[in-house]
N, C-alpha and C positions, 0 to 999 in steps of 0.2 A: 232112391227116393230123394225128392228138396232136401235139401238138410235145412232149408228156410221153414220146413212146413212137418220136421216129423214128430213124431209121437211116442216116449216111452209107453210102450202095454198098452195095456184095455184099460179104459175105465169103462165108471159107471156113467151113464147119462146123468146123474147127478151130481157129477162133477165140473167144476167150471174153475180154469185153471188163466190166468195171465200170462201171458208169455209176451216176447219183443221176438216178431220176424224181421228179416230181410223181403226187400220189393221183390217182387216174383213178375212173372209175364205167364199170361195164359193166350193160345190160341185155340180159336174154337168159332162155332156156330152162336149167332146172337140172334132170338124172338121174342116178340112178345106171346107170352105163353098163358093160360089159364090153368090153376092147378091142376082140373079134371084131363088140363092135354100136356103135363109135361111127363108122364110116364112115355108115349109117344115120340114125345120130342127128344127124349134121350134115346130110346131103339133108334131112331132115325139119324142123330146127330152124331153120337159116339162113331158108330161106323165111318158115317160121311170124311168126320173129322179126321181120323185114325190114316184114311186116303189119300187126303189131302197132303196131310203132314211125309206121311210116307212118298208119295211123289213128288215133292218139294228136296227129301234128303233130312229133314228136320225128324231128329228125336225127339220124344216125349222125355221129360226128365224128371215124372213122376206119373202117379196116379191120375185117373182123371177128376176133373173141378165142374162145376157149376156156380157160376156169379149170379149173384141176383141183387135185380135193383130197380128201384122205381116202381114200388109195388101200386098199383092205383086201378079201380075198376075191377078190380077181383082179378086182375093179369101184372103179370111181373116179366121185364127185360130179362130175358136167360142166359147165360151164353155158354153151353156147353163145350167143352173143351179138356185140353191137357196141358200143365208147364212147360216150357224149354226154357232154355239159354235166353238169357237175358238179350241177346245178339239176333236171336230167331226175326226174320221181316216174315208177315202171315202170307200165304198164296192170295191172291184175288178173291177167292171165294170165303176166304176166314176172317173173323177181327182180330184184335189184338187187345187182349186186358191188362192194363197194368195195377197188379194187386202192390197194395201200399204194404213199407214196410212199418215196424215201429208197434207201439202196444196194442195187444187184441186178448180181446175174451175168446176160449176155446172151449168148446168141448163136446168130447170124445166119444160116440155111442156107439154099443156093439150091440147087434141085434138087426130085426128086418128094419126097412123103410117104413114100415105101419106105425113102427115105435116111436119113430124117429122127434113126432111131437112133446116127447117128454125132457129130454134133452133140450129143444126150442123153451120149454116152461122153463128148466133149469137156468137158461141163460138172460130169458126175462127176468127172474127176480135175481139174477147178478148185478144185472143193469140197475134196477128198482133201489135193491138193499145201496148205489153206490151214489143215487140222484142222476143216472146216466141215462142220456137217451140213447136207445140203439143208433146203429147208422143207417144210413136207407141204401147201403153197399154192404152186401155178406156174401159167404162163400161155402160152399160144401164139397170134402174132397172124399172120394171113395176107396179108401184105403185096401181094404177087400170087399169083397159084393159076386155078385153074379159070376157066376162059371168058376168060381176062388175058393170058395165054402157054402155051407147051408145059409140059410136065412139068419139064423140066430145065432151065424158067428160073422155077419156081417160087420165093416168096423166104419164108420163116417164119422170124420172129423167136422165140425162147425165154427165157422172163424166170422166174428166179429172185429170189426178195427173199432180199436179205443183211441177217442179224442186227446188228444196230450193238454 
């Protein structure tokens, strides 16, 4: 796993922790997606991706990510994907995300993706309790999920960049 992006334990979704990562690169599939179609978009994308990277010779260098950004119209910029090497050039068919290093809001939920709004709450009133505006750049990595464990030992990390 990143060591720019790991995680001692489980928390609780009500935990919301600061940390300082290292810039990371994500390659993956970028759309705009509407929430009722990004369950879709990940079956679709993860595979795609995982292809690409494989026929390229490129490692993943952790779990997989999801960026989002530029939410507006009830659709949000996606770009489903995985870390490499800072070195990784994407194939033609992928982009290339450069996650910023430096201070971020985190935090950690175990459990299914249905839950996963509680954690989102937890991280808005981080921001609230600090005068902080979110940024219109976050990230969600899927530490365990599907095919790994059950539902309610799912583990997703949620990474806000903090403005210095």
């Amino acid at each position: 796993m990143n060591s720019a992006i790991r995680t001692a334990g489980h928390r609780s979704t009500d935990s919301v922790d600061r940390v300082v990562l290292e810039p990371s690169v994500v390659l993956g599939l970028r759309e705009r997606v509407a929430p009722s179609e990004i369950k879709a978009f990940f079956a679709r994308a993860l595979p795609a991706v995982a292809g690409e990277l494989a026929r390229a010779g490129i490692h993943a260098a952790g779990a997989p990510i999801a960026v989002y950004r530029h939410e507006a119209d009830q659709h949000f910029d996606v770009t489903v994907g995985f870390p490499v090497d800072q070195a990784s050039a994407p194939p033609v068919t992928l982009v290339r995300e450069q996650l910023p290093g430096g201070p971020a809001a985190r935090a950690v939920h175990e459990g299914s993706y249905d839950a996963l709004p509680a954690a989102y709450h937890a991280l808005s009133q981080w921001f609230a309790e600090r005068h902080l505006a979110p940024p219109t750049m976050m990230w969600e990595q899927y530490l365990v999920g599907p095919g790994d464990a059950p539902q309610n030992r799912y583990l997703t990390q949620i990474v806000y960049p903090v403005a210095r």
